[in-house]
N, C-alpha and C positions, 0 to 999 in steps of 0.2 A: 251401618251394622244394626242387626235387628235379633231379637231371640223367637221360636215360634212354637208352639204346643197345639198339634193339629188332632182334634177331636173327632172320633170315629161315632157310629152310633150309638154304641152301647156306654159312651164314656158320658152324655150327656144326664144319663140316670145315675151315676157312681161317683159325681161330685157333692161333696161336705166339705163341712167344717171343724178346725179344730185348734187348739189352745197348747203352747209347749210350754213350759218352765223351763224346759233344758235350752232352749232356743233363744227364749230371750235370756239367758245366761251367758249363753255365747254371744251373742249379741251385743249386751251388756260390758265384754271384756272386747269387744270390736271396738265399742262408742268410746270406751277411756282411750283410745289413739287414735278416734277421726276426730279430729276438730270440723271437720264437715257437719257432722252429727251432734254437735253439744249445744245450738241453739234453744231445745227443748229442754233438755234436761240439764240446765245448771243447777239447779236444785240439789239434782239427787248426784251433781259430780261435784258438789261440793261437799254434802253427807259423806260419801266414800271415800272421799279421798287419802283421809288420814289411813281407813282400813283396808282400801286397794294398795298403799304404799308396803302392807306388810305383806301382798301375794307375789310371788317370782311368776307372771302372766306373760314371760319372754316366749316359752315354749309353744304354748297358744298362737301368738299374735305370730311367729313364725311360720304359722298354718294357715295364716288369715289374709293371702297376698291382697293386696290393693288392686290387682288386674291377673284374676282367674280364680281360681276354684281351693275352696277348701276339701277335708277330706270330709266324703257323708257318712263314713262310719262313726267320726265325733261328735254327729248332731243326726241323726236321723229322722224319719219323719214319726210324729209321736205315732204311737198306736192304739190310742184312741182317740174321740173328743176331748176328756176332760182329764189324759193323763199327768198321773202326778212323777215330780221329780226322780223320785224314789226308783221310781218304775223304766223310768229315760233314762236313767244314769244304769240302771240294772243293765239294760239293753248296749248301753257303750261296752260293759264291761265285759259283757257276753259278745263281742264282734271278734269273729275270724281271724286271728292276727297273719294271715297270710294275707286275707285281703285287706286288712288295715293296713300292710307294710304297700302293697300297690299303691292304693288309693293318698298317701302321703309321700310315696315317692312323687306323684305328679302335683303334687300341691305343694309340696319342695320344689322340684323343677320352677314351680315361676315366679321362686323369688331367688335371684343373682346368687351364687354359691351357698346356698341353703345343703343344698344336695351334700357337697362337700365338706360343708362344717361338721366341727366333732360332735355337738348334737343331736343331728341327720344320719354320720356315717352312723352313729351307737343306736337308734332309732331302729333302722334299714336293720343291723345286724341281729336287734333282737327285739322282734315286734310285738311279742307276747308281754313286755315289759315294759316295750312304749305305750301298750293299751294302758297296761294298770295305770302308771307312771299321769296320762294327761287323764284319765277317766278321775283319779284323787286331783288334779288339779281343778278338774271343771268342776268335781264336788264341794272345795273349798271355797270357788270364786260365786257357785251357788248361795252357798252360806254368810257370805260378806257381801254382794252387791247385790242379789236380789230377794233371797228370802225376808229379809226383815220388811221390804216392799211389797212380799208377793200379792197379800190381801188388797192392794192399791190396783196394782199392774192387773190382776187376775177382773177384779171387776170391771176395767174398762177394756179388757180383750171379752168377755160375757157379752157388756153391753154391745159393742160391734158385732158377735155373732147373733146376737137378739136382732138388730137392727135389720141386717145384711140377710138374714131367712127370712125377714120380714119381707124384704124386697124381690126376693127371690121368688117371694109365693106368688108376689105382687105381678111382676113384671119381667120374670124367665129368666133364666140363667144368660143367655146373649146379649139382654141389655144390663142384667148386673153385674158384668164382669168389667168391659169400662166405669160402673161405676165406682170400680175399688179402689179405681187411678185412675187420675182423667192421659197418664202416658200410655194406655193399654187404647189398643185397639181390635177389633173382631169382625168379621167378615160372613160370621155364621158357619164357620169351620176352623178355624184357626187364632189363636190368642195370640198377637205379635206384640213385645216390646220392644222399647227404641233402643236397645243396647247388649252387647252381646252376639255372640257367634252360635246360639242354642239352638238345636231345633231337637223336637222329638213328636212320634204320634205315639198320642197315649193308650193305646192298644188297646182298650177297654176295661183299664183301670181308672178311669175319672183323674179327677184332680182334688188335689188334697189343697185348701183355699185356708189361708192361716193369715189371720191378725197379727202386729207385732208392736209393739211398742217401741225397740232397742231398735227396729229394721230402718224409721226414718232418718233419713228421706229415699232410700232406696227401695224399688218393688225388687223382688229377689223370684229368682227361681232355676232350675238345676235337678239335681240329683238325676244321673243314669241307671239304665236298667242295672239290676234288680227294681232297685228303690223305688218306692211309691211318687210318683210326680205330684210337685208339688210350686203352689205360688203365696208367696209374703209378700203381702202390703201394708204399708202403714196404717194402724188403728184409729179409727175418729174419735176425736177429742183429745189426741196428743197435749195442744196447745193448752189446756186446762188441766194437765195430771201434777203433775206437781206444786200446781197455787192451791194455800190454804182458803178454804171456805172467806169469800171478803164479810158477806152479807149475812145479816143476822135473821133469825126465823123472824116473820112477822107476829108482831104484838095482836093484831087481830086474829090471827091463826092459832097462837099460843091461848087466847082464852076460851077460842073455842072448844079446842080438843085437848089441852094441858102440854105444856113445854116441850116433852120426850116425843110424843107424838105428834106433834106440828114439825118437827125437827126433823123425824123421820120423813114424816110427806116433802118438806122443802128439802132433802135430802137426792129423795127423786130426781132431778133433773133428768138425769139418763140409767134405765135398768139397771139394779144389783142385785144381789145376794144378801140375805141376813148375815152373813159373817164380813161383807165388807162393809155395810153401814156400820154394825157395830165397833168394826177397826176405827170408821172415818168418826164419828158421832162419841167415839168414849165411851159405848156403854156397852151391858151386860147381852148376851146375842140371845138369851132367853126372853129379855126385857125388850130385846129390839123384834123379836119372835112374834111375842103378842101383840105391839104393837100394831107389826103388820097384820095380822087377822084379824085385828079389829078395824082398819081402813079399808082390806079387801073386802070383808061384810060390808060396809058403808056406802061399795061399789066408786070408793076412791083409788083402787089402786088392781091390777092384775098381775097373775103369778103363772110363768110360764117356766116349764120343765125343761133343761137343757142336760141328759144322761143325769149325774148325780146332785147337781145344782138346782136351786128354785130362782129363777132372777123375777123382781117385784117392779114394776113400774108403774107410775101414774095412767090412769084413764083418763078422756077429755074432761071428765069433770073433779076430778082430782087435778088438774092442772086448771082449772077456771079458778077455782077455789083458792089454790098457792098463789096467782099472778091476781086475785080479786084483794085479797088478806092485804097483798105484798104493797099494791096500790093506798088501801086504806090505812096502812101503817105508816107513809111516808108522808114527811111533812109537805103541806101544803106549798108551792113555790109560792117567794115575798108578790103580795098584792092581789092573790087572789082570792082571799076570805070574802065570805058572800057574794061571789061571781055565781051567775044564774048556771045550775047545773053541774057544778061542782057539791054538791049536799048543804045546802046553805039554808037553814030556814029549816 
């Protein structure tokens, strides 16, 4: 079984990127019932747990079969790069309750007497009611499992879209797209995954290529016409989002440019946002603000525009300087004092 998105000519210019809240919300109320998915994120299923125990998330997860399709009017494809929640959640609320009643009657169908339950039949009967009804629950599960993360989640979906146009500019759309997943393959016409009964040609709408956090370990993809075609793959750097910082800014870095701002630079590892340093670092985003325009004059650091975001990263020599610091801070291993070429003398 394979799924396939076969590209026309005009589809290969009309592919972007882009970032949902509302997606990894759902998402996010996926991963509290896969245990398939909670490898990464014990962390943050151990933070909610007390506060997901107060959400009634049955209604949801009844949408959410294990083998076929949920409905796309409950999650749609965001509509822009950098849309905010606010904005996603307007858009459920605003969905066609005729075709929301479709689009859940077959997302019922594939889970064993869904259809028939009294849930379903009340659902099916009045669908202008089911919109409100899961539109306030996904707004809830919003506010408890991932807003008080979003600043976290948000920079390392950035960093991926920084990364992933980078490579794009680099090396074409045909060799980046297996690079999103090494389960993706491409032919120069067609995007096949290993799983699945999908197939669609994107008529000359592109494709809509979304980072995810909540989506591992699954590549996702779906939505029929109308809807914007679209594919989710797992974000790089999953494995590192929820470990607190181990290592401390280096002491040689700290007296070169003063504590706040050596913190900043070792902060870098991979592009952010002034509002997500200052989340991760504790400090003031005015404080974190200057900091950075005083590294990017120093030609230690560059600032690229993503719609309404700045994301900041290291230059090569902003990264010589962090891993030169880092070196000279660490203690010498036993027995090498005065070894020729270690600084001795």
């Amino acid at each position: 079984m394979a799924s396939q998105l076969r590209f026309g000519e005009e589809d290969f210019l009309r592919c972007r990127f882009a970032i949902s809240p509302l997606w990894e919300t759902q998402d996010a109320v996926r991963t509290l019932r896969r245990p398939d998915r909670h490898g990464y994120h014990g962390p943050w299923l151990r933070r909610v747990r007390a506060a997901a125990g107060g959400l009634d998330l049955a209604p949801l997860w009844l949408l959410m079969p294990r083998r076929g399709s949920s409905p796309d009017w409950l999650c749609p494809p965001p509509l822009g790069p950098l849309t905010s929640f606010a904005d996603e959640i307007a858009a459920v609320r605003a969905a066609d309750p005729e075709a929301a009643r479709a689009e859940t009657a077959r997302s019922l169908a594939c889970t064993p007497g869904a259809l028939e339950s009294a849930r379903g039949r009340a659902w099916l009967a009045d669908p202008a009611r089911m919109v409100r009804e899961l539109a306030d629950l996904l707004e809830a599960a919003w506010r408890v499992l991932v807003a008080p993360e979003w600043p976290r989640l948000r920079a390392l979906l950035e960093a991926d879209v920084a990364f992933h146009s980078r490579r794009l500019a680099e090396v074409g759309l045909g060799a980046l797209l297996p690079e999103l997943d090494g389960r993706l393959s491409w032919d120069g016409r067609t995007l096949t995954l290993p799983h699945g009964r999908y197939a669609r040609d994107l008529g000359g709408r592109g494709l809509l290529l979304m980072p995810s956090v909540f989506c591992w370990p699954d590549v996702i993809t779906g939505f029929e016409a109308p809807w914007q075609p679209m594919l989710v793959y797992p974000a790089r750097g999953i494995g590192d989002l929820w470990t607190e910082p181990a290592g401390r800014t280096p002491q040689a870095l700290v007296r070169l440019l003063g504590r706040n701002r050596a913190a900043v630079l070792t902060a870098l590892g991979e592009p952010a946002t002034t509002t997500a340093l200052a989340h991760r670092l504790g400090l003031a985003p005015s404080s974190v603000s200057d900091h950075l325009t005083v590294l990017k004059e120093a030609g230690l650091l560059t600032a690229t525009r993503h719609g309404h975001q700045v994301l900041y990263a290291r230059t090569p020599l902003g990264t010589a300087l962090t891993a030169g610091a880092a070196r000279v801070s660490s203690p010498a291993p036993p027995g090498s004092a005065g070894r020729p070429g270690c600084g001795a003398g």
